[in-house]
N, C-alpha and C positions, 0 to 999 in steps of 0.2 A: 369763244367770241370769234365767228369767222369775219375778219374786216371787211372782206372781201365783196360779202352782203347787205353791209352796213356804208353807212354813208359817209364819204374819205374827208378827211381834215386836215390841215395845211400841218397841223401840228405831230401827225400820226411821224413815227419813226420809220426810216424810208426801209422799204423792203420784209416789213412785218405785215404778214397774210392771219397768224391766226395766234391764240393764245388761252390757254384752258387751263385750271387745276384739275389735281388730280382729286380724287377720290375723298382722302381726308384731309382735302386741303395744305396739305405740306410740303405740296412742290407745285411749280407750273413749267407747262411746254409751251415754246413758243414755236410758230412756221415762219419759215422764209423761205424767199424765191429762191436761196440756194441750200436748203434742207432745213435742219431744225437742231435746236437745242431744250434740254432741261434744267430747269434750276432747283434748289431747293428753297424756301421760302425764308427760315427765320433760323441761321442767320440767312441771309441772300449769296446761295452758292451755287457757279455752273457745275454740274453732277455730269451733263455730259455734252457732245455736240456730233452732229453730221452734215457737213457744208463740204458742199466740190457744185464744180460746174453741171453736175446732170441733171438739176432743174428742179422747182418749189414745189414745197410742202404746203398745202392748204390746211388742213386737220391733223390733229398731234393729241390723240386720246391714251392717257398713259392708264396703267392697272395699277395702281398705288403706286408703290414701291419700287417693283420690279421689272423684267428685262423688256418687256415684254407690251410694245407699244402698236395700235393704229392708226395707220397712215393713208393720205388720199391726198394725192398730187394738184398740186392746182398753180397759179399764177400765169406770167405768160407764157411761160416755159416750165410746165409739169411734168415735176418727175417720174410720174407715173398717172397713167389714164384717171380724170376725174371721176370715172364711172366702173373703179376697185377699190376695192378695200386690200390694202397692206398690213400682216402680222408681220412688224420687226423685229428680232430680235437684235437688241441693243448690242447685247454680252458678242455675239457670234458677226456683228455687224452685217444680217444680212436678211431678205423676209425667209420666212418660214411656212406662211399662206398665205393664198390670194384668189379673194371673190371680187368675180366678173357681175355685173347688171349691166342691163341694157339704157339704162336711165344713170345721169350723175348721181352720186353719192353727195347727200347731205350732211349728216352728221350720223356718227359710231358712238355706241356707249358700250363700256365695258362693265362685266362683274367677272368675279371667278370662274364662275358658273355658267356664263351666257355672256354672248356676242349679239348685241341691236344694230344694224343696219337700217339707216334713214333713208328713204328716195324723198322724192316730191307729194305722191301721191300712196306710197306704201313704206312699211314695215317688215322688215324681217329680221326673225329671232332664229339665231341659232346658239345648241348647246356647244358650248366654247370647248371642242376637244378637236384632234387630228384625227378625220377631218372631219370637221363641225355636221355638226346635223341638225337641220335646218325642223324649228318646231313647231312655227305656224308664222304667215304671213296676216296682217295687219292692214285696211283698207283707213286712209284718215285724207282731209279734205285738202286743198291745196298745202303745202306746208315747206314753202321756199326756202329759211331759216334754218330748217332741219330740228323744229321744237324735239323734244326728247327729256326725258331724266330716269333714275334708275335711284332706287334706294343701293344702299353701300351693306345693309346686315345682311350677312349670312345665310338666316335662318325667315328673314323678312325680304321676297324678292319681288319689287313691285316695279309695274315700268309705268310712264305716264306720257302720253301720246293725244297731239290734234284728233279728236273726229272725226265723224264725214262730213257734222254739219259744221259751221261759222261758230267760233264761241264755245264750242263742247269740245269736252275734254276726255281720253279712254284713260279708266284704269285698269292695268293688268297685273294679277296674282303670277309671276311667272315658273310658281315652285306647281302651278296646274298644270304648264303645259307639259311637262312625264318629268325630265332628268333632274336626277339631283346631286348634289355632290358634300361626301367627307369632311367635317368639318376640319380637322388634321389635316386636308392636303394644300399644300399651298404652290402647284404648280398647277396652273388654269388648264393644261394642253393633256387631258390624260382620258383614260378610257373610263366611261362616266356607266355607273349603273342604271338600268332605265325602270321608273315605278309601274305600279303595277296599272296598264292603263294610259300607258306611255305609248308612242310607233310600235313598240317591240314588244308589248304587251299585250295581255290577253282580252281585255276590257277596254272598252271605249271610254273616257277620261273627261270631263266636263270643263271646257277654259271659264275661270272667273272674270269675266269682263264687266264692268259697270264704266255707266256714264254720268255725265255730270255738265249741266247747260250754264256755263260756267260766267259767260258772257255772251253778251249782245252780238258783238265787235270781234274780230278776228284774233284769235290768240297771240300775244306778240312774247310770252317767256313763262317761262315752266320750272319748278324746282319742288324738291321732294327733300324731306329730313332723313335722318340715317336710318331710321326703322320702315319709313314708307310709308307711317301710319299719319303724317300730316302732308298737304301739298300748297303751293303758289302758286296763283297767275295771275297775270295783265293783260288787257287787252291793247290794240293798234293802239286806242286811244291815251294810254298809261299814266291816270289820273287815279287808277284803283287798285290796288293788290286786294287779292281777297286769298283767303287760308280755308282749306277745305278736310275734314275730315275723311280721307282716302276710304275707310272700312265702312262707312252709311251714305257718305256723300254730304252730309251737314257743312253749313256754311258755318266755319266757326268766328273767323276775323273780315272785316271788310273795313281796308286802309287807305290813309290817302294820302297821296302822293305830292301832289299838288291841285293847280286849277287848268294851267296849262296841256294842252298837249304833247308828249313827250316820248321817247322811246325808251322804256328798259331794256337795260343792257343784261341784268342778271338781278338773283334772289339767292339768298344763300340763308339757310338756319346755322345757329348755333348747335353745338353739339346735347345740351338741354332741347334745344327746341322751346325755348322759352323767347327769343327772337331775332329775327330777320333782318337782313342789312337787304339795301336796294341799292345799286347805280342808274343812273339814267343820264340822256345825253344832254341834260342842260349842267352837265359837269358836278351835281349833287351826288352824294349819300346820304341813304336815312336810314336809323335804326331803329325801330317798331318792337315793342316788347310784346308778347303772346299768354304773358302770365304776370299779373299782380303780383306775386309771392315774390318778383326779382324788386320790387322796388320795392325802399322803405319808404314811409308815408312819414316820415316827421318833418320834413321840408314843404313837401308837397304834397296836400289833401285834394282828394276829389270833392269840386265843388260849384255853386251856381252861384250869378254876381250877387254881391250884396246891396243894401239901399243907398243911392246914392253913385253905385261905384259907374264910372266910363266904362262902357263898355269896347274892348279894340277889337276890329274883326278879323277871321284869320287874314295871314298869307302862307305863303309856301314852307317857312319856318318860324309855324307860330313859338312864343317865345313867353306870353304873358298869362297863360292858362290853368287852370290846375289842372291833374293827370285825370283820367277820364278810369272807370273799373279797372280795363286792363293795363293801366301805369302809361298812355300813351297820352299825350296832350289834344286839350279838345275845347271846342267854343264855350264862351263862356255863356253861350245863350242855349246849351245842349239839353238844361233842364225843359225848353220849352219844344224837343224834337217832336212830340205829336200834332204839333200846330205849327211849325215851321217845315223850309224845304229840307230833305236829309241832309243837305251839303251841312246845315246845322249840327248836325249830329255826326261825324266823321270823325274819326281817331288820324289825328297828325301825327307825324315821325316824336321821338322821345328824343332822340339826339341827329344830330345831323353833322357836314362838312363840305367843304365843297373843292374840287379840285385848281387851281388854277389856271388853267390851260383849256379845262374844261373837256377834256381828252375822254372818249372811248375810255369803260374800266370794265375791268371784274374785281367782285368785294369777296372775303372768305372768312371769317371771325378768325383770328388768333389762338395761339398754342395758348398765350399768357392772358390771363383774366381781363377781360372787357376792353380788348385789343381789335381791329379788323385791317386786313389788309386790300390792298387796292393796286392790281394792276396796273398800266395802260396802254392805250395804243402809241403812244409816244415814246413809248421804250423806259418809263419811268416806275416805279414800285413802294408806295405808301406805305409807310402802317401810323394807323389812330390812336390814342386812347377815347373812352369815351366814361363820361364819370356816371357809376349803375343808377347813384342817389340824386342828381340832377340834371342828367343829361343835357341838351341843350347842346352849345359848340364844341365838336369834339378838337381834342388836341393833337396836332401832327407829331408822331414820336419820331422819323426817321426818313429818311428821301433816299433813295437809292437808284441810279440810273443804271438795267440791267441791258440796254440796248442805245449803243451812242451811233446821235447822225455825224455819220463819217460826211 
């Protein structure tokens, strides 16, 4: 969540530029105008920090775990040119690479394997070694934000990338474009073997590119499960999450947010993949389940009114419903969706919450069962319960303020 592009709130935490997890969710970094720190999530631990006067960190893309972070200078006084990319090494306190463009730098996604570079209007992938080698460049349509995501498996390496048109979405196999790498190794920076069909290679190598016309409206956020094989978006307008099957492009979920207009801030799965947490900036969370099998139906039957019954119509957390196939709540006039407008027919959040402050967040499911955590731009750090078998208001299990306005 770079703040920086997003729209500033009285309540944001003074001198907070930017704030990301990592990889599995079990840490986040944040930027500031005078460098950056990491925490650990659960318990809430600073792991490490770099602050002096030489100037802000806009983007703070950590590789899980380790030393070995992405940096790109920004505020009023950046620490280094918005338009490089910085490998830090944490351990060594000092970088170790650095790529130049001619255009700012948007947003950096990391895998072991492969280094993503965002601009405005392009892409580039290079194989994550000293010094990197660059594997194919990426043409996609205006893209200010810096959308991006990257599966986390190994063995499953997919990137998901703006278009060139409005609303369409690329998906990329990145284990096509040549290098690969050892599943045993676990330092990112090492001399990578190239397939057969690779730059270095004998044979010309075919990239897997598919597209997907995703929305109308301009993509405003992007997110991908841990195998790559499901993805999420929203448009400008952020009244709809829709779930797409990455490998044919099938629409599998299309969700709803609310009626309002709104801006998502993030989408995150569960490590099932069975469902999705949302933030957006009327200060909500909502958590959409992806698979019946997580709820049990002894509470709550999917069902149409009976004779007699009032009917209530939705709002933004409906609350009076029964769950709809995929365990998410839904009108109770849904039985009549071929004769009514689809808004009838919409799958609402399963559980929701709402922030106080109403702050800027990122959401990330929890280590511990049917837990989520919540960022914010306020310097403040949630975590939920949320109940699997009736969701509905979730409960605040803890408040933790990682960033105090001095």
């Amino acid at each position: 969540m770079n703040l920086s592009r997003t729209s500033p709130s009285l309540n944001d935490a003074p001198g907070l530029l930017y704030a990301g997890f990592n990889q599995d969710y079990g840490c986040f970094a944040i930027g500031l105008d005078n460098g950056f720190r990491v925490y650990n999530c659960e318990p809430l631990i600073e792991q490490a920090r770099d602050e002096s006067d030489e100037g802000g960190i806009a983007l703070v893309e950590m590789l899980y775990r380790t030393n070995y972070l992405a940096l790109v200078g920004g505020g009023r006084n950046p620490r280094y040119p918005p338009n490089k990319v910085i490998i830090y090494d944490s351990v060594k306190g000092k970088p170790v690479l650095e790529l130049e463009y001619k255009n700012e730098v948007k947003n950096v996604k990391l895998r072991r394997d492969r280094l993503t570079v965002i601009l405005q209007n392009k892409v580039f992938v290079y194989h994550f070694a000293l010094p990197p080698q660059l594997l194919h460049t990426f043409e996609t349509c205006d893209n200010e934000k810096g959308l991006a995501a990257v599966s986390t498996s190994l063995n499953h390496a997919i990137l998901i990338i703006p278009g060139r048109q409005k609303g369409h979405l690329q998906i990329i196999d990145l284990n096509s474009l040549g290098y690969y790498i050892s599943v045993g190794e676990s330092d990112p920076l090492f001399t990578a073997i190239p397939q057969s069909g690779s730059p270095n290679g004998n044979t010309r190598r075919s990239i897997n590119v598919s597209i997907i016309a995703a929305h109308s409206g301009r993509l405003s956020c992007l997110s991908l499960n841990q195998d790559g094989s499901r993805c999420a978006t929203t448009s400008d307008k952020g009244t709809l999450i829709r779930v797409f099957n990455t490998a044919n492009g099938t629409l599998l979920h299309e969700l709803r947010r609310g009626v309002d207009r709104a801006e998502i801030y993030s989408i995150a799965f569960n490590t099932e993949s069975t469902r999705i947490c949302v933030s957006s900036d009327k200060g909500t969370i909502h958590i959409f389940n992806l698979d019946p099998s997580v709820v049990t139906h002894v509470d709550h039957k999917p069902r149409g009114p009976t004779y007699g019954e009032v009917v209530v119509y939705p709002t933004e957390s409906p609350t009076n419903y029964g769950l709809t196939t995929s365990g998410n709540r839904g009108s109770a006039l849904s039985f009549m969706k071929d004769l009514l407008p689809k808004y009838f027919s919409s799958e609402w959040s399963f559980a929701n919450t709402k922030i106080a402050t109403e702050s800027r967040c990122l959401v990330a499911f929890g280590n511990q069962k049917n837990t989520f955590t919540a960022i914010c731009a306020d310097g403040s750090c949630y975590k939920f319960y949320f109940d699997p078998r009736k969701g509905g208001e979730c409960t605040r299990e803890s408040f933790v303020r990682f960033l105090k306005k001095e």
